[in-house]
N, C-alpha and C positions, 0 to 999 in steps of 0.2 A: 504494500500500500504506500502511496505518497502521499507526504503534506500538500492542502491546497496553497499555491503562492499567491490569487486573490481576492483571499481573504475570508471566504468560506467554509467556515468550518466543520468536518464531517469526520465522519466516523470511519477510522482504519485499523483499526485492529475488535475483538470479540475476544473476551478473555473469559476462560473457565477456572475455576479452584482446583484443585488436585481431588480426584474422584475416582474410585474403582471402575465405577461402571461407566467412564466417558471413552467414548469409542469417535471417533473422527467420521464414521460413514452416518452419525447417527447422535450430534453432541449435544442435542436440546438448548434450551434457551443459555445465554451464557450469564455469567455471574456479573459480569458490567462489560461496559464499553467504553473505548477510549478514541478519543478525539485528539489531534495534534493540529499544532499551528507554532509559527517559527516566531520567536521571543520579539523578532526586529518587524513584525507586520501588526499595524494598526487592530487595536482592541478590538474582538470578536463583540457583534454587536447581542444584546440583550434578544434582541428577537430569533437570532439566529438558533443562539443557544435553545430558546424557548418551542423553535419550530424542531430539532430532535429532540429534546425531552417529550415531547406531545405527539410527535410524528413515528418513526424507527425507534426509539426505544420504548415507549412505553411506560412499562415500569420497571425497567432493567436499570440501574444505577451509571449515569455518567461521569468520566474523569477526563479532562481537557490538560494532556499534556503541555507544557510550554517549553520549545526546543530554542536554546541559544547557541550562536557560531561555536562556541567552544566546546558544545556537544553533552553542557548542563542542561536536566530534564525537572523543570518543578509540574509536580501533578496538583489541580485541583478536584475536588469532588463537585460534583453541581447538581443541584434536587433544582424541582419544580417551585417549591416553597420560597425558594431564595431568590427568585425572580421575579423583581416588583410587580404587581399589575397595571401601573400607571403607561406603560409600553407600551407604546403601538407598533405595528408593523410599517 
């Protein structure tokens, strides 16, 4: 998967927890999903965020990597909850 470079943030990887019965032909929902975007591109906006929490996830838990040149990774968590509703699209 690649990061988007404008500006759209989306989801590249599905991650699962370490499980006996996860089988790759057959892995069920995953345990969250992670989004990435590069440290130097203009702030992801509020709606974006809001349009995959509501849209492909669901209610899968989302984490928005932040990748910087130097190849530091800060994760955040991001629920539905924390996202004002004064936002418009």
């Amino acid at each position: 998967p690649s990061i988007s470079m404008d500006g759209v943030i989306q989801i590249c990887w599905d991650v699962y927890n370490p499980n006996s019965n996860f089988a790759k032909t057959h892995p069920g929902l995953p345990d969250f999903y992670v989004a990435a975007t590069y440290y130097n591109i203009p702030l992801v906006r509020f709606s974006d965020l809001r349009a995959l929490l509501r849209g492909p996830c669901q209610e899968i838990p989302l984490k928005v990597a932040t990748v910087s040149d130097s190849g530091t990774v800060v994760m955040f968590g991001v629920t539905d909850y924390g996202i004002p509703p004064l936002v418009n699209n």
